[in-house]
C-alpha positions in Angstrom: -47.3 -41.2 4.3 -44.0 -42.7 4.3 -43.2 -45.7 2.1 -40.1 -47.3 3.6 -40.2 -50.2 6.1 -37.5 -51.3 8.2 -35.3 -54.0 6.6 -33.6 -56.9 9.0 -30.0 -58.4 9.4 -30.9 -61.5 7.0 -33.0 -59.2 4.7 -30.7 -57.0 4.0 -28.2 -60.1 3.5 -30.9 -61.6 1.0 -32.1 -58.5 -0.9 -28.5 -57.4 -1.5 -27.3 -60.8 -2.7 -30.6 -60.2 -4.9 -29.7 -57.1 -6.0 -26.4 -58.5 -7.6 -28.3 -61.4 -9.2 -30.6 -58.4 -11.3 -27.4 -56.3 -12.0 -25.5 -59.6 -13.5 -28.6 -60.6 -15.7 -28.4 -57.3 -16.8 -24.8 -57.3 -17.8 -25.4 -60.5 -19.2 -28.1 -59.3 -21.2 -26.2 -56.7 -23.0 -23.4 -59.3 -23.5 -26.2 -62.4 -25.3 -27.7 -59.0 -27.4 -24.9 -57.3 -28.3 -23.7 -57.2 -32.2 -19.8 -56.1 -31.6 -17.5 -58.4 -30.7 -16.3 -55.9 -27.9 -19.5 -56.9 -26.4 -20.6 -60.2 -27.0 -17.1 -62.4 -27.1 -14.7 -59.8 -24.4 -17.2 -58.6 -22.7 -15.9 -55.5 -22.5 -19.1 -53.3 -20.8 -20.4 -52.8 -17.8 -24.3 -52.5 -15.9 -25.5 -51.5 -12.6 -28.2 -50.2 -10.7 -28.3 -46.7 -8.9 -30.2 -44.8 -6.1 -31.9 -42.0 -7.5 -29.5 -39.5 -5.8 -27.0 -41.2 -8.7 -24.8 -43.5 -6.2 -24.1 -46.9 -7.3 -25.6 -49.5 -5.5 -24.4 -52.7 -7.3 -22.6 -53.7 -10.3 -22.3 -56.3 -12.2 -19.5 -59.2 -12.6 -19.2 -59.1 -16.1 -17.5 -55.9 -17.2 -14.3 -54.1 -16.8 -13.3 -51.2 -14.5 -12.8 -48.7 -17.4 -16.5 -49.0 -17.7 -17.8 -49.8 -14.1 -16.3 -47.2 -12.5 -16.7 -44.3 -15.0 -20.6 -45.2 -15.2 -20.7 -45.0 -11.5 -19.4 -41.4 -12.0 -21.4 -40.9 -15.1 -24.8 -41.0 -13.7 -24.7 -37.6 -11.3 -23.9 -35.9 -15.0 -26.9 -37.5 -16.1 -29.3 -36.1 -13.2 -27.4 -32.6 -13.7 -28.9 -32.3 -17.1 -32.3 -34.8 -16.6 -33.4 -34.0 -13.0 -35.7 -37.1 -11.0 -38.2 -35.0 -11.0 -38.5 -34.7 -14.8 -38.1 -38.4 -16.0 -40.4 -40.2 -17.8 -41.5 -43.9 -17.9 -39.7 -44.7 -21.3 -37.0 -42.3 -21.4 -33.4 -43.2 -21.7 -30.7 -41.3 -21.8 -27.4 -41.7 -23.6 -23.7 -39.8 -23.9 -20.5 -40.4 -25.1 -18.6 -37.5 -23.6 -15.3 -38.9 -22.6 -14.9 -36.3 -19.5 -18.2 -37.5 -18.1 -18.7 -40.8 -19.6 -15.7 -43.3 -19.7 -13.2 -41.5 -21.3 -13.3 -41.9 -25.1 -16.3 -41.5 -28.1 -16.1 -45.1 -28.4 -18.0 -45.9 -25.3 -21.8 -45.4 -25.2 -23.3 -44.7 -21.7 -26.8 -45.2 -21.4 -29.2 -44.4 -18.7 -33.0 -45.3 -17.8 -34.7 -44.5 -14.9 -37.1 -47.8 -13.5 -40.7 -46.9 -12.3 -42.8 -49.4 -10.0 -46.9 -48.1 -10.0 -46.2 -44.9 -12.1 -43.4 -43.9 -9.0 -39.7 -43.5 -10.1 -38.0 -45.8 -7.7 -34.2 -46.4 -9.0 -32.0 -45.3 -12.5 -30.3 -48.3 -14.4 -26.8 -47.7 -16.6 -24.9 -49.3 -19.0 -21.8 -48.6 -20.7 -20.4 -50.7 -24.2 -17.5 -50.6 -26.2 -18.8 -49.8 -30.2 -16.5 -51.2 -33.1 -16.4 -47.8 -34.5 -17.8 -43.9 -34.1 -16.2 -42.3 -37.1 -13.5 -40.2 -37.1 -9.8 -41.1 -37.9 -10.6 -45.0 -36.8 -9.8 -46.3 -33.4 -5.9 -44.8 -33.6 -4.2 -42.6 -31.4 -3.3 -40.6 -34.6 -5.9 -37.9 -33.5 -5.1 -34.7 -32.6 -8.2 -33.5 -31.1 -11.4 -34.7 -29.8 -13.5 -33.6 -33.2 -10.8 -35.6 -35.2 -12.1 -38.9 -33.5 -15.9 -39.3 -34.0 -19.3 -38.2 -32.9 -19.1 -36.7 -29.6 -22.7 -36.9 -28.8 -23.4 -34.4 -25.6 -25.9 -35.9 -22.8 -29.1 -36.4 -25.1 -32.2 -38.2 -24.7 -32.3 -41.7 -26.7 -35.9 -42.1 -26.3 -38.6 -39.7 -24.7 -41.7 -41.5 -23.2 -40.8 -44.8 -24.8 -40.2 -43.2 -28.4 -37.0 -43.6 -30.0 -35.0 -40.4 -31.0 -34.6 -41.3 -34.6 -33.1 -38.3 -35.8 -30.0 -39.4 -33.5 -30.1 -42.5 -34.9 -29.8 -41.3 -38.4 -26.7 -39.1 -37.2 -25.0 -42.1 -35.7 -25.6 -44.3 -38.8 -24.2 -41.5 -41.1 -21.0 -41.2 -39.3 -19.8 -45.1 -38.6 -18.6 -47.3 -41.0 -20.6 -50.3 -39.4 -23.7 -49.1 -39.2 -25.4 -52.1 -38.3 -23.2 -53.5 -35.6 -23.3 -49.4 -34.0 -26.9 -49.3 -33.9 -27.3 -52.9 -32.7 -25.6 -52.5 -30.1 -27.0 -49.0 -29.1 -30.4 -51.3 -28.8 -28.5 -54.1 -27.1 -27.9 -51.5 -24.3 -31.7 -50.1 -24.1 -32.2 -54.0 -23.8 -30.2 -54.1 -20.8 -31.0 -51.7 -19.0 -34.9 -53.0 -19.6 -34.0 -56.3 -18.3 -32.6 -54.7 -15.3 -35.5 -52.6 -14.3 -38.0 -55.3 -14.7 -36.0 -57.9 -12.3 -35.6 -55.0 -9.9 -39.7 -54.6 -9.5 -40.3 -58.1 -9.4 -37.8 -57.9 -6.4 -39.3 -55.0 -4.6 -42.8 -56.6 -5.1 -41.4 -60.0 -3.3 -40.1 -58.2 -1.0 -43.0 -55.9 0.0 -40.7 -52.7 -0.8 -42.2 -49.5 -2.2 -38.4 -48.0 -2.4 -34.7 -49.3 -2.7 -32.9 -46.4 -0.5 -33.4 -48.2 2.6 -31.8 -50.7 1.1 -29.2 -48.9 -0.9 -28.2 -46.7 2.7 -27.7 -50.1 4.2 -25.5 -51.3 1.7 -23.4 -48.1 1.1 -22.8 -47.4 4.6 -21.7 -51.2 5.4 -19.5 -50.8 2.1 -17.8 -47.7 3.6 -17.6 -49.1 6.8 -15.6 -52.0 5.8 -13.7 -50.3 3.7 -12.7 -47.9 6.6 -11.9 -51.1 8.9 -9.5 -52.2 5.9 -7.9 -49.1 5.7 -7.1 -48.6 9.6 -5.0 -51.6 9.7 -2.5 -49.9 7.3 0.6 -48.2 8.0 0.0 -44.7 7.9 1.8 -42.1 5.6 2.3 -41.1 2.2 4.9 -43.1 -0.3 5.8 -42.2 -3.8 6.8 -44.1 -7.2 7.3 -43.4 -10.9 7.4 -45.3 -13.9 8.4 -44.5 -17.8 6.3 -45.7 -20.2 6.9 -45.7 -24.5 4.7 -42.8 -25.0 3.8 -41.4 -28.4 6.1 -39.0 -29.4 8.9 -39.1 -26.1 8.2 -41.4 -23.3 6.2 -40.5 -20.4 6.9 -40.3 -16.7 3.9 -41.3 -14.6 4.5 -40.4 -10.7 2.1 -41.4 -7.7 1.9 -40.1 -4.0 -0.1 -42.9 -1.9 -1.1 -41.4 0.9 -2.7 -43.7 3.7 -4.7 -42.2 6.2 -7.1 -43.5 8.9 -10.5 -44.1 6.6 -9.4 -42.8 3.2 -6.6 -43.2 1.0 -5.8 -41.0 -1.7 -3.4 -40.9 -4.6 -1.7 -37.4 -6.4 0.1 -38.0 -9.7 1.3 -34.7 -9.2 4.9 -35.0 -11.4 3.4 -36.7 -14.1 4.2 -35.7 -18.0 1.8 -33.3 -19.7 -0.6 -34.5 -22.4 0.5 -35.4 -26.0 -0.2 -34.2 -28.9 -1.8 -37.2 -29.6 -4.7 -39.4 -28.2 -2.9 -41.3 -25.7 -4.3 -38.5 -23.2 -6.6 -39.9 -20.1 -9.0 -37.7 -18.7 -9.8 -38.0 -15.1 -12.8 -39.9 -15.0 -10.4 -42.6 -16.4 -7.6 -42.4 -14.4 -10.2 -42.2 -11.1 -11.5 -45.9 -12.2 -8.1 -48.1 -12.7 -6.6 -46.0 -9.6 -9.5 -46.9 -7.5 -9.4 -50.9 -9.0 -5.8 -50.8 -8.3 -6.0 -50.0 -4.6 -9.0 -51.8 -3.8 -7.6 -55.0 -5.1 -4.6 -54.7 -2.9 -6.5 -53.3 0.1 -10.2 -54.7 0.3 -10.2 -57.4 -2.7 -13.6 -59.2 -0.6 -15.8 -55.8 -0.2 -18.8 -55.4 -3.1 -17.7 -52.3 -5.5 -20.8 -49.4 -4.8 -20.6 -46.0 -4.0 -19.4 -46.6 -0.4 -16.3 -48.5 -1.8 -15.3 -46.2 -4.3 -15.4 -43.4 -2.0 -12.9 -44.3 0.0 -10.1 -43.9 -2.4 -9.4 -40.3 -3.3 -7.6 -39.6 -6.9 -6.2 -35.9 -7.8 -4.1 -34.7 -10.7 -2.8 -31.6 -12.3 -5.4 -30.3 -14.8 -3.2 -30.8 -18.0 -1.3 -33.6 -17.6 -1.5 -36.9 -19.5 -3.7 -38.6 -16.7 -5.9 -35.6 -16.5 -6.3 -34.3 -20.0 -8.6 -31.5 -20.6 -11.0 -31.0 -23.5 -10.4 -30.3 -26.6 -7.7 -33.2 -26.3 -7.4 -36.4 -28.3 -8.7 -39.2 -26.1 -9.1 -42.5 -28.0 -6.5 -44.6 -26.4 -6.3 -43.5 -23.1 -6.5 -46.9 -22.1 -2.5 -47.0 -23.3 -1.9 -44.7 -20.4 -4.8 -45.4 -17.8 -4.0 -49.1 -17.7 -0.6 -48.3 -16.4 -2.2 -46.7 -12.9 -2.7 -50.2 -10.6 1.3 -50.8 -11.7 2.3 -47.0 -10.5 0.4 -47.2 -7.3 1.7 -50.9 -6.4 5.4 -49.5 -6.2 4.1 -46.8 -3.8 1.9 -49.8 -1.8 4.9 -52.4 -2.2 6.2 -49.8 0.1 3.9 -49.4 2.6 2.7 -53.0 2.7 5.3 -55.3 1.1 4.2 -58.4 0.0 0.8 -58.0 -1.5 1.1 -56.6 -4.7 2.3 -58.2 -8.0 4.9 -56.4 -10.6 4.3 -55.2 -13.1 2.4 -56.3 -16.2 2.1 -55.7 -19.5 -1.2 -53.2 -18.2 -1.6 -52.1 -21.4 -4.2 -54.1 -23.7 -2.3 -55.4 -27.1 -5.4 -55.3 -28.9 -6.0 -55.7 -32.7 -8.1 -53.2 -34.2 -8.0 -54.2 -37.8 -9.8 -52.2 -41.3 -9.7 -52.4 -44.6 -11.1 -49.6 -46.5 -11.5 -47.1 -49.6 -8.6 -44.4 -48.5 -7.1 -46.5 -45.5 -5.6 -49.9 -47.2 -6.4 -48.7 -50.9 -8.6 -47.1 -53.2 -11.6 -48.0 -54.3 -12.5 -51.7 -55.1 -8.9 -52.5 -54.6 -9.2 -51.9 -51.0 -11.0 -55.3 -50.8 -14.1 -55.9 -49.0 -14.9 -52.9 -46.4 -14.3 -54.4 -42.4 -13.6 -52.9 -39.0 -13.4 -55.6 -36.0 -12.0 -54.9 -32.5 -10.2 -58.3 -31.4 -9.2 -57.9 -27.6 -5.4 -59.8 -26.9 -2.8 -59.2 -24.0 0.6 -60.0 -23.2 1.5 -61.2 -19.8 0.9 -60.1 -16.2 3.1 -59.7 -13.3 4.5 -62.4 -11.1 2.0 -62.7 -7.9 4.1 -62.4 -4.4 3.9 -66.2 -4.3 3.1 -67.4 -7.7 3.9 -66.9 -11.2 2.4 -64.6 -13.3 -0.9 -64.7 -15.5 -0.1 -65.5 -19.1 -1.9 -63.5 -22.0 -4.0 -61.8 -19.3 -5.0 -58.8 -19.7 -5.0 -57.4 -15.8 -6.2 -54.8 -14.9 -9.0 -54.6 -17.7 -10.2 -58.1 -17.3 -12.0 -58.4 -20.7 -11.7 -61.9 -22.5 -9.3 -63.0 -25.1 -11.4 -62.7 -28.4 -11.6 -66.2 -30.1 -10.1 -66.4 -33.3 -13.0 -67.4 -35.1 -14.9 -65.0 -34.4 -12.5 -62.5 -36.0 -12.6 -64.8 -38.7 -15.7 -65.0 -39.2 -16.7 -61.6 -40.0 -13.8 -60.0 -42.0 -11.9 -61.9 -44.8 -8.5 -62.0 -41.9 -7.4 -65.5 -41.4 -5.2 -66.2 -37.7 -2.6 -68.7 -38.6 -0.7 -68.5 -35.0 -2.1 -67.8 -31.7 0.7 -69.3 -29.1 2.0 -68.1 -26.2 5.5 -66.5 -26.6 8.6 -68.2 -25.1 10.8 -66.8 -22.9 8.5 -64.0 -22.5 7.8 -63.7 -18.8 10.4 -62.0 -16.3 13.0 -64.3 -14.4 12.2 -64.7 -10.8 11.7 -66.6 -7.9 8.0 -66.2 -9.6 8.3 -66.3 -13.1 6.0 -63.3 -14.9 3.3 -64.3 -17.1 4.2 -64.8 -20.6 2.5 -63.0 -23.2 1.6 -64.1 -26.8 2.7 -64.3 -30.5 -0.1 -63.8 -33.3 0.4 -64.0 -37.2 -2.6 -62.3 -39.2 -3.0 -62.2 -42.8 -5.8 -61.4 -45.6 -7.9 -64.0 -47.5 -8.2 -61.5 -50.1 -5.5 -60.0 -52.4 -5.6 -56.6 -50.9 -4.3 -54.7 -48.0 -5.3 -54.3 -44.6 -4.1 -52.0 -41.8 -3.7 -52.4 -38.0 -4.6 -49.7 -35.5 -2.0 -50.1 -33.5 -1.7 -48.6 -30.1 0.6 -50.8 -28.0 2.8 -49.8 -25.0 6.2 -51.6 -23.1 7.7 -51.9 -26.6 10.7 -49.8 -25.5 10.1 -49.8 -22.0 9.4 -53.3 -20.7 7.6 -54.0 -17.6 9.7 -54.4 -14.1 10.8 -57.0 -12.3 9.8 -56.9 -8.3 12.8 -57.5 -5.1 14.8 -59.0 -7.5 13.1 -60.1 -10.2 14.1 -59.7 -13.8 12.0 -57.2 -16.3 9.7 -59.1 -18.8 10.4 -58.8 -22.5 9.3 -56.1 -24.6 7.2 -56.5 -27.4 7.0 -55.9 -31.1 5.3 -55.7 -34.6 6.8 -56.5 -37.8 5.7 -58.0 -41.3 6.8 -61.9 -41.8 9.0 -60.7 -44.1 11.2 -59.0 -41.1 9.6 -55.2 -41.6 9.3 -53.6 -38.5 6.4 -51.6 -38.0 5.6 -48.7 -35.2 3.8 -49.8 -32.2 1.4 -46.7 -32.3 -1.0 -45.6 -35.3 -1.9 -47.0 -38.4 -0.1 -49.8 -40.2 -0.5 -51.1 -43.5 -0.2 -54.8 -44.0 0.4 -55.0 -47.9 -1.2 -57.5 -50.2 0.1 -61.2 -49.3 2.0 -60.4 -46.6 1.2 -61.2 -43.1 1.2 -59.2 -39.4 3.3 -60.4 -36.9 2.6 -59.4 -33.7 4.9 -60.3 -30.4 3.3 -59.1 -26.8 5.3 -58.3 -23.7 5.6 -60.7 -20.6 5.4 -59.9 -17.5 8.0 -58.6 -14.8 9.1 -61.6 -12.3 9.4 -61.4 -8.3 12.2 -61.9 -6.6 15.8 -63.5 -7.0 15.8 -66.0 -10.2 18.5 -68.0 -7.5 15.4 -69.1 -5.6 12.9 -70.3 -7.9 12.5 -74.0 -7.7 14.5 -76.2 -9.7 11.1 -78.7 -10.7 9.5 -75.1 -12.2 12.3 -74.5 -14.2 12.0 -78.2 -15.7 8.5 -77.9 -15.7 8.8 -74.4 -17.8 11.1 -76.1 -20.0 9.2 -79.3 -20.8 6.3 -76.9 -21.6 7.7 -74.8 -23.7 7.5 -71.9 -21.6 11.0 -71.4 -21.3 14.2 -72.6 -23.6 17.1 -74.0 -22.6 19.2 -71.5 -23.9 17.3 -68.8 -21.4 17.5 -71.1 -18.7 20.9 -71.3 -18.5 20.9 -67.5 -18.3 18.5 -66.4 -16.7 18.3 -69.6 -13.9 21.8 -70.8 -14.4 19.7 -74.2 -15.0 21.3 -77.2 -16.8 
């Protein structure tokens, strides 16, 4: 007897509206249970709710596309290795595997399958960001994959409600925060939990005994619109390339947009072969941000499921840096995958000018900060034991008709970390936290300015910074005109300059200095308006000094 019923125009409406409403309590579970800071103060995760054929039927708000989109690839993995037919009510599922999770050990992906009256009816997944997996630390100073943490394969987490507790001992035994690690591995079990229960208390409401009426309805409208988007493009295929600092040389990353009547796809054949280091991206990655990128620009107003993300097709050369293969150092693939809306915008600026911003500082200037026996010193001299993860960013491109976003980390979207919160936790005291004049790129649009931030110790003893920052030596670009943004830096108070990649030791009494990037501006500085260059001014966004020579103002 079949157990599907047909859904109307203003159900459908309703129930998927509905279905975003469960997906966003989930994410906002995970955020309110979560012990990392990652989690609960960035919000850097993700959460949503899938068919049991593995397609994505809804995400949530809160979250980033690092996560979102990897997790909506994730889950097929998932039912390669734990088939429908097998689940359990109580099981859940977890994996770090960057090449089918999202891209580095540091993410947890977890996976539970929701049953309504003993029938399996829809999965649930989460993804997280953990504030550490062992390894070298969260530095792109690996060389391989084994040299950065536990690399947990697709494993059950719990069978039949019963927690796996010899993987829980493993995990415990190789991080060096046990407590916020594990928490937050619970904090995701949590989520997904919340999610399934909203999920049947919507299907009972509603009278449904499955969702893939539902979830056809919304994937095929999804594709559909996508498709209508994509048709009123100029059709072709456009090409750009951009150099970014690298590790150990710079990097040449090099996208073909190609626009065709339903689909658009992107080839970064061209682009430089991995590094010996972890600034590699696997695929999965590099497929997320490319897809944000062009959806943004080309269908900003269509819900992000299955149907959307199908419509943008991303390829690669196995082996280069934007499709690393295993056994390759991983960690910060962010450095590079962040990059990917900026390369595709100079193909689409192309194609469609107009309706993309330049580029940003992409890349997240993050401060991943430890203090520990070996790293920072030796035994009690290294000072009380901490590792925090405190999300910052520099400044974004100018917008075709306004100025850029200052200390806004676009494409990632996680939140600024407050600094109390770092604070609060580790013995690291913020004394400045303002934005950083003179920063963002001359233009008609000025870009976003990004942000100076002076970090010290309470304690008499070291501490070291992670450090794994990009558009130090190659700033990012000004658009038809406008000028390039500054680059950024990190020194010591005391005028040491320190590299921008890998760890760095911040000696006893000293303090970090860190200086982000601003954005590129868009078009002439001759035409911006004389009242926003006095308005910069009085602000403090601009000086008079770069005024005069940027503007030719006063």
């Amino acid at each position: 007897m079949s157990t599907r019923r047909n859904i109307s125009e203003i159900e459908v409406q309703i129930m998927w509206n509905r279905l975003l409403s469960v997906v966003e309590e989930q994410g906002q579970t995970l955020v309110r249970t979560a012990f990392s800071t990652s989690a609960r103060e960035a919000g850097d995760i993700s959460a949503g709710v899938f068919d049991l054929k593995g397609r994505m039927l809804a995400q949530a708000v809160t979250g980033t596309p690092g996560h979102i989109n990897t997790m909506a690839a994730s889950v097929g993995h998932f039912l390669d290795v734990f088939p429908v037919a097998e689940m359990k009510e109580g099981d859940v599922y977890i994996t770090n595997d960057p090449w089918k999770g999202t891209g580095h050990l540091y993410d947890l992906v977890v996976v539970s399958p929701t049953f309504m009256d003993g029938r399996i009816v829809a999965l649930f997944a989460c993804t997280s960001h953990l504030v550490d997996m062992g390894g070298v630390g969260q530095t792109p100073e690996g060389r391989q994959i084994w040299h950065e943490g536990l690399f947990i394969p697709l494993l059950r987490l719990a069978r039949a409600g019963e927690m796996n507790e010899d993987l829980l001992a493993m995990i415990r035994a190789n991080v060096r925060e046990p407590v916020q690690v594990i928490g937050d591995v619970y904090a995701l079990i949590a989520c997904n939990d919340i999610g399934s229960r909203r999920l049947v208390a919507m299907m009972r409401e509603f009278g449904l005994q499955e969702i893939e009426t539902l979830g056809e309805e919304i994937i095929s409208r999804s594709r559909r619109a996508m498709a209508e988007a994509i048709a009123k493009l100029p059709k072709g295929t456009w090409t750009n390339s951009m150099r970014i600092d690298g590790y150990e040389s710079p990097i040449d990353l090099v996208a073909a947009v190609t626009i065709g009547e339903d689909t658009i796809h992107v080839d970064y054949t061209g682009t430089s072969g991995m590094s010996s280091y972890a600034i590699n991206c696997p695929l999965c990655y590099t497929e997320a941000y490319t897809t944000f990128g062009v959806n943004c620009v080309v269908a900003p107003t269509v819900p992000n499921n299955a149907g959307t993300l199908d419509a943008v097709k991303v390829t690669a050369p196995p082996g280069t840096i934007v499709s690393a293969t295993y056994p390759a150092a991983v960690y910060a693939r962010s450095s590079t995958g962040h990059m990917m809306p900026d390369v595709v915008y100079g193909a689409l600026e192309q194609a469609i000018p107009g309706r993309v911003p330049a580029e940003g500082t992409s890349n997240l200037w993050s401060l991943k900060m430890i203090a520990g026996h070996g790293l920072t010193g030796l035994g009690e001299k290294a000072g009380t034991q901490f590792m925090v993860m405190s999300f910052h960013s520099g400044g974004a491109g100018a917008r075709p008709a306004q100025d850029g976003l200052s200390a806004t980390p676009f494409p990632s979207g996680v939140r600024n970390v407050p600094v109390e919160a770092t604070e609060a936790i580790t013995p690291l005291v913020i004394w400045r936290k303002e934005l950083r004049q003179d920063s963002g790129g001359a233009g008609k649009f000025r870009g976003g300015l990004g942000q100076v931030m002076e970090v010290s110790s309470r304690e008499d003893a070291a501490f070291g910074l992670f450090a794994g920052f990009e558009r130090v030596k190659f700033p990012a670009r000004g658009r038809n005109g406008g000028m390039p943004g500054q680059t950024g830096a990190v020194s010591l108070a005391s005028g040491v300059e320190l590299k921008p990649k890998g760890l760095q030791v911040v000696p006893p009494g000293e303090r970090l200095v860190v200086e982000m990037p601003g954005g590129g501006g868009m078009g002439s500085p001759a035409e911006r308006d004389p009242a926003a260059i006095e308005r910069d001014i009085r602000l403090g966004y601009l000086s008079a000094a770069a005024a005069k020579r940027d503007y030719g103002f006063g």
